[in-house]
C-alpha positions in Angstrom: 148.1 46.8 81.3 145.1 45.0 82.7 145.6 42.1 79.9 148.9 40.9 80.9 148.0 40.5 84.8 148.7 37.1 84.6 152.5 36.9 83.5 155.6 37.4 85.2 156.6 40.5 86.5 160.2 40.1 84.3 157.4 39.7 81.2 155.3 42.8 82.6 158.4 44.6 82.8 159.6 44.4 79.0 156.2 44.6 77.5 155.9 48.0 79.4 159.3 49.0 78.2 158.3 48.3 74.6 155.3 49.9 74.6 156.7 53.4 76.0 159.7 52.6 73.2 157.3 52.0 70.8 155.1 55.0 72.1 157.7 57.4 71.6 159.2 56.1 68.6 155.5 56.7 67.0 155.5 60.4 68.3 159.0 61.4 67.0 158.9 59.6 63.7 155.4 59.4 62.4 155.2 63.0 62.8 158.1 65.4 63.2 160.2 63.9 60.6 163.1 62.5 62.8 164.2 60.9 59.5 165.1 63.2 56.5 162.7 63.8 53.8 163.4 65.6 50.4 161.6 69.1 51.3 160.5 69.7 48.1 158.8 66.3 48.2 157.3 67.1 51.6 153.8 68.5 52.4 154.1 71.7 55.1 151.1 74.0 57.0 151.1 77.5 57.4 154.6 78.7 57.8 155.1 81.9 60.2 158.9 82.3 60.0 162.2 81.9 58.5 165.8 81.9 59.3 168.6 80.7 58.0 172.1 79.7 60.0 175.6 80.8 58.7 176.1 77.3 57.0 173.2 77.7 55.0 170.5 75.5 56.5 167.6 77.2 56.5 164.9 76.9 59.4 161.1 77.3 58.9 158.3 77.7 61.8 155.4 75.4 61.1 152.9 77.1 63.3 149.8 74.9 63.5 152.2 71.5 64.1 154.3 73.5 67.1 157.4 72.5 65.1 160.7 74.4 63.8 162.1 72.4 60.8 165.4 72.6 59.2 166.4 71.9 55.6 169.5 71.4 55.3 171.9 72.3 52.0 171.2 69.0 50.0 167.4 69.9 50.6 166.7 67.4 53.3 164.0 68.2 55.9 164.2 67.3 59.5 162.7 68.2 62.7 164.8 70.9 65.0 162.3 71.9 67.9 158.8 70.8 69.0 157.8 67.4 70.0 154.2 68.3 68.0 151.9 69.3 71.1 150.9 72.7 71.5 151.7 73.6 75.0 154.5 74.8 77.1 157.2 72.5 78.3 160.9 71.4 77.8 163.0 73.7 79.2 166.3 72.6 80.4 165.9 69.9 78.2 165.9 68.0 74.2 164.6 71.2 71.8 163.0 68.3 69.7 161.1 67.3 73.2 159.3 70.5 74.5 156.0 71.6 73.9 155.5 75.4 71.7 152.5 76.7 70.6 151.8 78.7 67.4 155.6 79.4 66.9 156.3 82.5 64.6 159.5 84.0 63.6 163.0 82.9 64.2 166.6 84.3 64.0 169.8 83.8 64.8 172.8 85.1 67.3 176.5 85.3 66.1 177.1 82.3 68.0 174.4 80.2 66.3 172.0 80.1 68.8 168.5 79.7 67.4 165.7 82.2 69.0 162.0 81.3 69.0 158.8 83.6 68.9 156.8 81.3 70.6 154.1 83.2 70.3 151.3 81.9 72.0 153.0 81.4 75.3 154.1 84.8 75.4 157.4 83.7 75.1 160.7 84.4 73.4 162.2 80.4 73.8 166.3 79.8 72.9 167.3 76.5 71.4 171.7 76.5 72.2 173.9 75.0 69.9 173.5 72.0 71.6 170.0 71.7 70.8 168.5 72.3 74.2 165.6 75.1 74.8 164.9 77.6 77.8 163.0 80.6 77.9 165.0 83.6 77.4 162.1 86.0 77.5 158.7 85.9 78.9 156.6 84.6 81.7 154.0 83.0 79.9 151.2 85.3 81.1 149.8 87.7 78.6 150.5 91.5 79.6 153.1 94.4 79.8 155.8 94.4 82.5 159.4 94.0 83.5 161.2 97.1 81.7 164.4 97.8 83.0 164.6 94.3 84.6 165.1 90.5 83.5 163.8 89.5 80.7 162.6 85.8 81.8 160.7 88.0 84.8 158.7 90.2 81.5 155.4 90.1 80.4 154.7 89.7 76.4 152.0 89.7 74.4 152.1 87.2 71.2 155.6 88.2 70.5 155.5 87.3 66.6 158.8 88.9 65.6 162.9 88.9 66.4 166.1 90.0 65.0 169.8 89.9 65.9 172.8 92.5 65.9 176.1 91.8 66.4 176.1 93.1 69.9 174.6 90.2 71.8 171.1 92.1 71.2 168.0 90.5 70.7 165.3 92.8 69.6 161.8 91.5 69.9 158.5 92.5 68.0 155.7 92.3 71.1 152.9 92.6 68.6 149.8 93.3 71.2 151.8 95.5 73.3 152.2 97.7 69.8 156.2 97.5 70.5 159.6 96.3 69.7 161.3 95.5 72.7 165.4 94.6 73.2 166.8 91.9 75.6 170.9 93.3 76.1 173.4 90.8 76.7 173.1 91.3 80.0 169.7 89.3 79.4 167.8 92.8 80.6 164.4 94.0 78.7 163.4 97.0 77.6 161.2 99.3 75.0 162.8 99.9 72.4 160.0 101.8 70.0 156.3 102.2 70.7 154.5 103.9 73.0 152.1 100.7 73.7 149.1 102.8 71.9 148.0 101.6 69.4 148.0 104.2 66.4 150.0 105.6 63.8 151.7 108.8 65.1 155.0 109.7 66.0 157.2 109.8 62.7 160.4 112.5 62.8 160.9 112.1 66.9 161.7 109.7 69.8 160.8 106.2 68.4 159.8 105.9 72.7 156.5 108.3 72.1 155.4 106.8 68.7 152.5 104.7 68.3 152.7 101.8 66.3 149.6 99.0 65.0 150.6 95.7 65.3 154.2 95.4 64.5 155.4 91.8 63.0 158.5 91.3 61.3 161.5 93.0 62.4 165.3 93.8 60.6 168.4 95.2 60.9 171.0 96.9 58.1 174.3 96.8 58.6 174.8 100.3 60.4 172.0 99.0 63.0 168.9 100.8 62.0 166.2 98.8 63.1 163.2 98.2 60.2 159.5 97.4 61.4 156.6 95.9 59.4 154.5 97.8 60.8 151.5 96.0 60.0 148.3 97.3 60.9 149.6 100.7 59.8 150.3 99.3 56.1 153.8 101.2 56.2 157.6 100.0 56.9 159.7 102.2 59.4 162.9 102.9 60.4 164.2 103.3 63.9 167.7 104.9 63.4 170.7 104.2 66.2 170.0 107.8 67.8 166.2 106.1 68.4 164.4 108.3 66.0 161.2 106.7 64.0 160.7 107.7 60.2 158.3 105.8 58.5 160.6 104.4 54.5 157.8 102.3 52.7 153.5 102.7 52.7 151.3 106.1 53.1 148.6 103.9 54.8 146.9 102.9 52.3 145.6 99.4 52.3 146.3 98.7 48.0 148.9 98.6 45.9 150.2 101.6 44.3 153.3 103.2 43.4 155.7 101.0 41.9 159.0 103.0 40.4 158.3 106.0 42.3 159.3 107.0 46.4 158.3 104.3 48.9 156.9 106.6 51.2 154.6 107.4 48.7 153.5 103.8 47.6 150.8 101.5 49.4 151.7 98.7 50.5 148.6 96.1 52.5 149.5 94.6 55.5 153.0 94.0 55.4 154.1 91.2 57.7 157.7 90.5 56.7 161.0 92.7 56.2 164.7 91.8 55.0 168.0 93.7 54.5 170.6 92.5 52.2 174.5 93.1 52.7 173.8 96.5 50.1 171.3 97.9 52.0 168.3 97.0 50.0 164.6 97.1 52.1 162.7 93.8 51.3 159.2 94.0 51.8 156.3 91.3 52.3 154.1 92.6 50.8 151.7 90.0 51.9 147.8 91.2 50.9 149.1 92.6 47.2 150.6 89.0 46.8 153.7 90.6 46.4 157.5 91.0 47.2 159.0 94.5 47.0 161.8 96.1 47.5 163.2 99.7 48.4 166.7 101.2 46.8 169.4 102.5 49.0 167.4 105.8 46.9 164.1 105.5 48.6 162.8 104.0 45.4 160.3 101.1 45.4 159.2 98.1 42.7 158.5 94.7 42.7 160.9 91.8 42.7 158.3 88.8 43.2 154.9 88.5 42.6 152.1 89.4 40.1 149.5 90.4 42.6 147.7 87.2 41.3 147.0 84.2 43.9 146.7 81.2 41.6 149.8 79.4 41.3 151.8 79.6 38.0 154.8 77.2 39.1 158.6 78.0 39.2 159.3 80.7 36.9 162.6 82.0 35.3 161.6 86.0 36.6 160.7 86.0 39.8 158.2 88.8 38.7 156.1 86.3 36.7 156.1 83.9 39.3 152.7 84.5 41.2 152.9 84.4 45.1 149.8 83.5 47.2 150.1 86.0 51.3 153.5 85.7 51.0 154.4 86.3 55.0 158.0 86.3 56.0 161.5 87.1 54.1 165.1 86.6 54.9 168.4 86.9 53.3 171.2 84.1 53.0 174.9 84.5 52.7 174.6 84.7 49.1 172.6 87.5 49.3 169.4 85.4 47.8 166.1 85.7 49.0 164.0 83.6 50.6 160.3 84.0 50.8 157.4 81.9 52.8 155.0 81.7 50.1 152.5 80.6 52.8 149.3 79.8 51.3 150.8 78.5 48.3 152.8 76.0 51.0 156.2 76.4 49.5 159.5 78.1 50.4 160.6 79.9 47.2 164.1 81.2 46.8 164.6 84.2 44.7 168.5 84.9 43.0 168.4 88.9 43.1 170.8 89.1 39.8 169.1 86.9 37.3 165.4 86.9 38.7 165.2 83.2 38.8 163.0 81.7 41.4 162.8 78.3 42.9 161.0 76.4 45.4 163.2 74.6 48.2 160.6 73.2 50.3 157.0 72.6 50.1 154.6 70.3 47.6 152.3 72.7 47.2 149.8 70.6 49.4 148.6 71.4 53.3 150.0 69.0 56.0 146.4 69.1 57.8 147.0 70.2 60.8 148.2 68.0 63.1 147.9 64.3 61.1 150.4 61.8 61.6 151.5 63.7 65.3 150.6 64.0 68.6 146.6 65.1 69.1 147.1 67.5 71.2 149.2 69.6 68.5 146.3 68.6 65.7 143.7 71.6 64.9 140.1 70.7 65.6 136.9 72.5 64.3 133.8 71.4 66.3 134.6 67.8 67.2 131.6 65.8 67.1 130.4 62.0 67.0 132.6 59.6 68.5 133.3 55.6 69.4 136.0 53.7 70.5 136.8 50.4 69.0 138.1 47.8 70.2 141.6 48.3 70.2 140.8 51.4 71.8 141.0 54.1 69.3 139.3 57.0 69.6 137.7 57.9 66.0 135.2 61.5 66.1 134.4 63.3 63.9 135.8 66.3 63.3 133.1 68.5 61.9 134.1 71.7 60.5 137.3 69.8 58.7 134.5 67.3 57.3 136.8 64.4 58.0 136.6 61.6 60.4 140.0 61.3 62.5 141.5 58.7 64.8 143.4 59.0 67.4 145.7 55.8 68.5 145.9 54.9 72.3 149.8 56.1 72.0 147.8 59.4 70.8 148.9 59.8 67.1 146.0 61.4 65.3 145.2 60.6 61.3 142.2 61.2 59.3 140.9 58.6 58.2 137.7 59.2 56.4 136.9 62.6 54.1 138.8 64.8 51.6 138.0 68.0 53.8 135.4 68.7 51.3 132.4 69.5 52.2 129.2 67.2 50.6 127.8 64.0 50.6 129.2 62.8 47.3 131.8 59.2 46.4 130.0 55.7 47.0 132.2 53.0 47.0 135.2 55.0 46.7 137.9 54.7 49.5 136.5 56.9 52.5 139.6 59.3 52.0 138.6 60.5 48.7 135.0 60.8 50.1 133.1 64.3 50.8 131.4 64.6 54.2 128.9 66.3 55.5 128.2 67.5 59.3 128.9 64.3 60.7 127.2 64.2 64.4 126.9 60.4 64.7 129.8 57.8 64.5 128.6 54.1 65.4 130.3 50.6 64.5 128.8 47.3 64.2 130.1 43.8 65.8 132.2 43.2 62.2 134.7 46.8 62.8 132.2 48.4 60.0 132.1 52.0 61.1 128.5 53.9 60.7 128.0 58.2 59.9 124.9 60.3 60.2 124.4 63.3 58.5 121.2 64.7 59.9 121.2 67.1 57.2 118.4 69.6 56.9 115.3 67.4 55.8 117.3 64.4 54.0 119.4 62.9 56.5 121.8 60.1 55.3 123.5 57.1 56.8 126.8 56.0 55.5 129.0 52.7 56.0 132.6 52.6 55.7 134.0 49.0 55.4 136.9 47.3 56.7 138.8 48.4 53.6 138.3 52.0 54.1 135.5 52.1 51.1 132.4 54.3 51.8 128.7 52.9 50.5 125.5 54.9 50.7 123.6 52.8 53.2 120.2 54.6 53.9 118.9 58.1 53.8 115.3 59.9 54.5 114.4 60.0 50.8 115.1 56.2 50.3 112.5 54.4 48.3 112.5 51.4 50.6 112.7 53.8 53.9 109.8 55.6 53.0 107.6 52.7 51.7 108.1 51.3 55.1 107.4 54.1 57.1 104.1 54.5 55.0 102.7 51.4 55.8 103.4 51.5 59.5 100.1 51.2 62.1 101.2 54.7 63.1 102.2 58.0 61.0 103.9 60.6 62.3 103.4 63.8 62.9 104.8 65.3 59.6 103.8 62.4 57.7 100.2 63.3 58.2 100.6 66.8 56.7 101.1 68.6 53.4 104.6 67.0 52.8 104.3 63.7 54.0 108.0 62.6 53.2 109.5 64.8 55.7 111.8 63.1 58.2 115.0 63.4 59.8 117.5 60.8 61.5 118.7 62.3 65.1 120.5 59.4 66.3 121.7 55.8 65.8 123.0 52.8 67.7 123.8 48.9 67.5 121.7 46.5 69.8 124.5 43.4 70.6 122.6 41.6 67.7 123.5 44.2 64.8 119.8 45.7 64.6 120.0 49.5 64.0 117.6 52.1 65.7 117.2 55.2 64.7 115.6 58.2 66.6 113.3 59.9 64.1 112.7 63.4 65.8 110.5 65.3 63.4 107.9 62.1 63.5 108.9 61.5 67.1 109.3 57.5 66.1 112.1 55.3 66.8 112.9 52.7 63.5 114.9 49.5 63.3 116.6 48.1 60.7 117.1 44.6 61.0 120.3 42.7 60.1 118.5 41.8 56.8 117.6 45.6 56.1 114.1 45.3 57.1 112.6 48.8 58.3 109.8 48.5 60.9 108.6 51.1 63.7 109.0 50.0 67.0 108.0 53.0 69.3 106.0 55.9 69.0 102.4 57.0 67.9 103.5 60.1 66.0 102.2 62.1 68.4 104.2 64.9 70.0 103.5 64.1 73.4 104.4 62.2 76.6 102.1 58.9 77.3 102.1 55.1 77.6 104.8 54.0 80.3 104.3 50.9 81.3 102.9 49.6 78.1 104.3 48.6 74.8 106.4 51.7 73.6 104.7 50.9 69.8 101.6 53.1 71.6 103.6 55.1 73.2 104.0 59.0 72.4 107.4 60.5 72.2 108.9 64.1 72.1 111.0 65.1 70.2 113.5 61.9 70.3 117.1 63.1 69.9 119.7 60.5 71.2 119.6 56.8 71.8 121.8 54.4 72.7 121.4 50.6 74.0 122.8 48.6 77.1 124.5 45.2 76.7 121.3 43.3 77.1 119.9 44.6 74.5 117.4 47.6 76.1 117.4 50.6 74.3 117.2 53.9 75.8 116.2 57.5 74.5 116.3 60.7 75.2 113.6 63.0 74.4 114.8 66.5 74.1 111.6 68.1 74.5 109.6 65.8 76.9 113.1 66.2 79.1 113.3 62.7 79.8 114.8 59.6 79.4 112.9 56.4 78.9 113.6 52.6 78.4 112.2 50.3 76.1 113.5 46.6 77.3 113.8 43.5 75.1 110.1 42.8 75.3 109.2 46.4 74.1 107.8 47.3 77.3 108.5 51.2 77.7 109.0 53.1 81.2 110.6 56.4 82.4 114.2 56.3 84.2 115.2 59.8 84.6 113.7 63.2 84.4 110.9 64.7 85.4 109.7 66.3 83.2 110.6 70.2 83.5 113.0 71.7 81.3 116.0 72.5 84.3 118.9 71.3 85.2 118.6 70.0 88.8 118.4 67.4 91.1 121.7 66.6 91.4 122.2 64.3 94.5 118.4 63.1 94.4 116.7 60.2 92.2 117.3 60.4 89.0 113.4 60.2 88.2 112.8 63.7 90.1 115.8 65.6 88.4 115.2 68.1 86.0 117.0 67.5 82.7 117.6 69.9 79.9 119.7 69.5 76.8 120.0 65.7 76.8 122.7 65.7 73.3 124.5 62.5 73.9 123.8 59.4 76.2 125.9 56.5 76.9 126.9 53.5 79.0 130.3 53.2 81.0 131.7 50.0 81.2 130.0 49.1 84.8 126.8 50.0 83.6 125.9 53.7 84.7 124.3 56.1 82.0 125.5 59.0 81.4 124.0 62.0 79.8 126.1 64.9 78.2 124.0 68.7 77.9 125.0 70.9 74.9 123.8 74.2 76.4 124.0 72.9 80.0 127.5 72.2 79.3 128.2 69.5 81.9 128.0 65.6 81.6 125.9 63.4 84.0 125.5 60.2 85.2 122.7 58.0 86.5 123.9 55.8 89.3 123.3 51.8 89.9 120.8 53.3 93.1 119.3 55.8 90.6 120.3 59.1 91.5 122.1 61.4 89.5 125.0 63.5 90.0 127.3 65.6 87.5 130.7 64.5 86.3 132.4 67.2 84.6 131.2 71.3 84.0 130.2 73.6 86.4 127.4 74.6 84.1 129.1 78.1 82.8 130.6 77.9 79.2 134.2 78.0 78.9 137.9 76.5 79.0 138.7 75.7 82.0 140.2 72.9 84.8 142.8 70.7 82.9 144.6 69.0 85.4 141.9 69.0 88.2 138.3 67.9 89.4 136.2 67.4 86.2 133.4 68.8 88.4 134.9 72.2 88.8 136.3 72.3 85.3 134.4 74.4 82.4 132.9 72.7 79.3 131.8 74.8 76.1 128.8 73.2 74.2 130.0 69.7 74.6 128.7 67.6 71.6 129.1 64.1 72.4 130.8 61.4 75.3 132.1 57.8 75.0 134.3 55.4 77.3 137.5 53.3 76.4 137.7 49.9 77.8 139.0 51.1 80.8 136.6 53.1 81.5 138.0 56.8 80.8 135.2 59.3 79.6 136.3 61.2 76.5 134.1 64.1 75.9 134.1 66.3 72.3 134.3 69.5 73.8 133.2 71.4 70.5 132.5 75.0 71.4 136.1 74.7 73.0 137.5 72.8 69.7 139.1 70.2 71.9 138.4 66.6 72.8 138.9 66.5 77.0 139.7 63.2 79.0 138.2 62.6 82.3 140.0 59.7 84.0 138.5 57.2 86.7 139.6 59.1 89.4 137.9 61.9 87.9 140.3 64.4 86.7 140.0 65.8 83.5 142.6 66.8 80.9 143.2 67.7 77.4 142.9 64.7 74.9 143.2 66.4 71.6 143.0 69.5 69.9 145.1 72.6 70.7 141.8 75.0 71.0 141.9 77.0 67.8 139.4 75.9 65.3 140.4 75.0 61.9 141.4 76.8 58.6 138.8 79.5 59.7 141.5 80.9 62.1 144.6 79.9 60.5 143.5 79.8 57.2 144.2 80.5 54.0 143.0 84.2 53.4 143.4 86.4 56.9 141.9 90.1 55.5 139.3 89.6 57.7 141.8 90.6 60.8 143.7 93.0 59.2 141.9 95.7 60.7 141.0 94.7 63.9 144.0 92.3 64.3 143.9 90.4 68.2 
């Protein structure tokens, strides 16, 4: 609030007010759908479970956005629980105001109140008919523990599926514990099937002693027989009320087979899902045969959705026409009708048992990206990279893997705004949104708000401007006609220019002097170029030679290492950091060139000392605070560092080991994981793209560090689209 120092405090006051007003109001309606959109209208993510209420609304879990969403009977979609950002917080309080992470399935009590796998906090979470959460199972902490006692005083592990008798019951699937377990009304926990090995044994005897493989979803018929997708084992079973285990559906094999004929003798691949209607019927996701099937009251199993097919067909008038894409999760409504979480194709379909007919009640068919349009820290990154801050103090990085650029507001609402998510290097003066990108490292911005991307890519590197308007222009590359003439008739070649392929180049790094001229570090010739405000390309340090001379002279004659980032001060000096020659160096206004830091050895050392006897290693990313220090992030050293006004150096954040670790206290005793790049807001907060960790990490002026953005799973290659990869050695 540093800009309004000078008003009243009764001004002060209401400007804070409507900031935190207009704070929230961004959080809850940019994101979460406070206000009711048409469903089918509506873009969703991955989808991990499904309930519906005894009015008929029906409740999905949006796992990578931390949300439960309810659609009601006119097909209007609102938010029910999660404020957005993966975490764990809330309880006592507003549903739509605590934190989940990576909800998963959902059901409902006789009295309406809504249960919650929350899945990655190891917690079973219960939203009242007054829409306020607690935990009703759980501790948080990973693990096996608390039979026989409280259930809020248990251990879980990724609890991913629940169900609801009549009793006051609440049966819970504890997937890596390989068992169902059962909170009584009494809110006491114990095993209810599953020995905790993991296996397939057991069948004809005490559901207690069998082993079961990653169980998921979980249902009950109406004489309380308790059915288990039992995953990892391909099969369905059957705990009856006397606790024995039968396995009804799947002989293990990981196909599809056996259509019309006994269930126990089909195949059935990974079911994850499981339904009952009021007859008795056994629904089956039968997610990796892209199929829906069900059993007879006879043992006898077929198809009712699904052609085995992923490519969608649209809404067809038999449901077994109508291809389905890893379908995941069933239930039943009042009507008997089925519902089906069509996850990859991002729908909800509905399937009418007696005619066939399917329809799709929620879902466009497109991806909500992953956390877009909602608080940061519930957004999925993949390998952060690049990143500035504007002037309004946005943070915009890029977010590699997802080949987009993203930006995340000061009230910390994230949006892409730059890249399709394809990956490529194709669209010139196309808006930046319909753009492909390609492993964006670099994110600059001139004095006009014009934002600048690198792509060193292999041996053709590329520059690329986006304008004020959000329209993306090819602005210079490595194979450029005029780029190469100019590096041809420079005093000095570089190294690879004098050999067989003389074209060979490759852009490291780029910055912005105050005056607009651009440098770029050219590591494979071990040159730094300018580009002037006209476009005029000159060399302005470096011989070519891959070696360490000339301080104190012009930096035109000097040689240069391997130069990987640069950046400049606010008078205009520029400043590099050679990867190899482990050093950084200085080349003023008048070209004059002298070392400032390092000395020469490849180590990470010196901390306390001068800067100029430290031993520097891994020098990704430099930059400048606001008063002036440089600071120097290391990749594989995983820590940041900082040159003082007296010239010493000392470490910021990282203890130097890889890893996740420290939100909430010192940065210095916190763990980084291949850290990719740093920048500073205008108050001075470092924000560092922690990309091994897929998160973007805040350290604050007093030093403590916290999580910006990102919830630390990367990308589609976790949640994605096709998941066989797990099925056999599922976490």
């Amino acid at each position: 609030m540093s800009r309004f120092r000078n008003i009243n405090i009764t001004n002060t006051l209401k400007i804070q007010l409507f900031l935190i007003v207009l704070s929230l109001f961004l959080v809850t309606s940019a994101y979460a759908k406070a206000t009711a959109e048409k469903a089918t209208e509506t873009e969703i993510s991955l989808v991990d479970g499904i309930a519906v209420d005894k009015k008929g609304n029906i409740y999905i879990a949006m796992r990578e956005h931390n949300v439960i969403n309810r659609i009601d009977t006119k097909g209007m979609m609102t938010r029910y629980a999660g404020s957005g950002e993966s975490g764990f917080s809330g309880d006592g309080g507003p549903a739509v105001k605590a934190r989940l992470k990576t909800p998963a399935n959902l059901t409902f009590d006789s009295k309406g109140n809504l249960y919650i796998a929350d899945r990655d906090n190891h917690r079973v979470r219960k939203v009242d008919t007054r829409g306020n959460i607690t935990t009703f199972a759980g501790t948080g902490k990973a693990g096996f523990s608390g039979d026989g006692g409280p259930a809020v005083n248990a251990e879980l592990n990724l609890p991913s599926g629940l169900a609801a008798d009549g009793k006051g019951n609440i049966f819970i699937s504890d997937r890596s514990n390989d068992r169902i377990r059962v909170v009584d009304k009494k809110g006491n926990i114990r095993t209810y099937a599953g020995s905790g090995v993991e296996g397939f044994r057991g069948d004809a005897g005490p559901a207690l002693e069998a082993q079961l493989a990653k169980p998921f979803g979980i249902a009950l018929d109406g004489k309380g027989n308790l059915y288990i997708a039992d995953r990892k084992n391909n099969r369905v079973r059957r705990v009856s009320t006397q606790g024995i285990i039968t396995t009804v559906a799947g002989d293990g094999g990981f196909f599809f087979m056996g259509d019309n004929g006994p269930a126990y003798r089909a195949s059935v691949a990974a079911p994850t899902g499981v339904a009952i209607d009021s007859k008795g019927n056994l629904y089956i996701a039968d997610r990796s045969n892209n199929r829906v099937r069900v059993v007879d009251q006879l043992g006898m199993i077929r198809t009712v959705a699904g052609t085995g097919q992923q490519a969608y067909n649209g809404d067809s008038e038999v449901a077994r026409e109508t291809t389905l894409h890893l379908p995941f999760g069933l239930t039943i409504d009042s009507n008997d009708n089925l519902l089906i979480i069509d996850r990859s194709h991002y729908r909800i379909r509905r399937v009418d048992p007696k005619s066939g007919k399917v329809e799709t009640v929620a879902g466009n068919g497109l991806k909500l990206f992953a956390g877009d349009g909602g608080p940061a820290t519930g957004a999925t990154l993949y390998f952060p990279h690049g990143m500035i801050v504007d002037k309004d103090d946005n943070l915009i990085f890029s977010d590699k893997g997802h080949s987009r650029i993203r930006r995340i507001t000061p009230e910390g609402i994230i949006s892409t705004i730059a890249g399709n998510g394809i990956r490529g290097n194709v669209g010139n003066n196309v808006p930046a949104l319909e753009a492909n990108l390609y492993n964006v490292t670099t994110i600059i911005q001139n004095s006009k708000g014009e934002l600048f991307t690198l792509s060193p890519s292999g041996f053709v590197s590329i520059i690329r401007r986006i304008d004020t308007k959000g329209i993306i222009h090819d602005y210079m590359d490595t194979a450029h006609e005029k780029y190469l003439d100019s590096i041809s008739k420079s005093k000095y070649k570089g190294l690879v220019q004098t050999g067989a392929v003389a074209t060979l180049t490759q852009f490291s790094d780029v910055a912005f002097d105050p005056k607009g001229n651009m440098f770029i570090t050219d590591r494979m010739n071990h040159q730094i170029r300018k580009i002037d405000t006209k476009g005029n390309i000159t060399t302005i340090a470096g011989t070519g030679d891959s070696d360490f001379y000339g301080d104190g002279g012009p930096a035109f004659d000097a040689a240069f290492r391997d130069p990987n980032a640069i950046t400049t001060d606010k008078e205009g000096n520029i400043y590099v950091a050679g990867s190899a020659n482990n050093r950084i160096r200085k080349i003023d206004t008048k070209g004059i060139v002298t070392t400032i830091a390092g000395n020469g050895e490849h180590l990470d050392s010196g901390d306390g000392g001068p800067a100029l006897e430290a031993g520097i290693r891994s020098m990704d990313d430099i930059a400048f605070s606001p008063d002036g220090e440089l600071y120097i992030l290391g990749t594989n050293t995983h820590k940041v560092r900082k040159i003082t006004k007296d010239g010493k150096i000392v470490t910021v954040a990282g203890t130097g080991y890889a890893g996740l670790f420290g939100d909430g206290g010192p940065a210095t005793k916190a763990m980084l994981k291949n850290p990719a790049a740093i920048v500073f807001d205008s108050e001075g907060n470092l924000y560092i793209a922690d990309m091994g960790s897929n998160l973007i990490r805040k350290v604050d002026t007093k030093g403590t560090i916290t999580t910006f953005a990102g919830t630390g799973s990367f990308g589609w290659a976790r949640t994605g689209e096709t998941v066989e990869i797990y099925l056999h050695h599922f976490p």
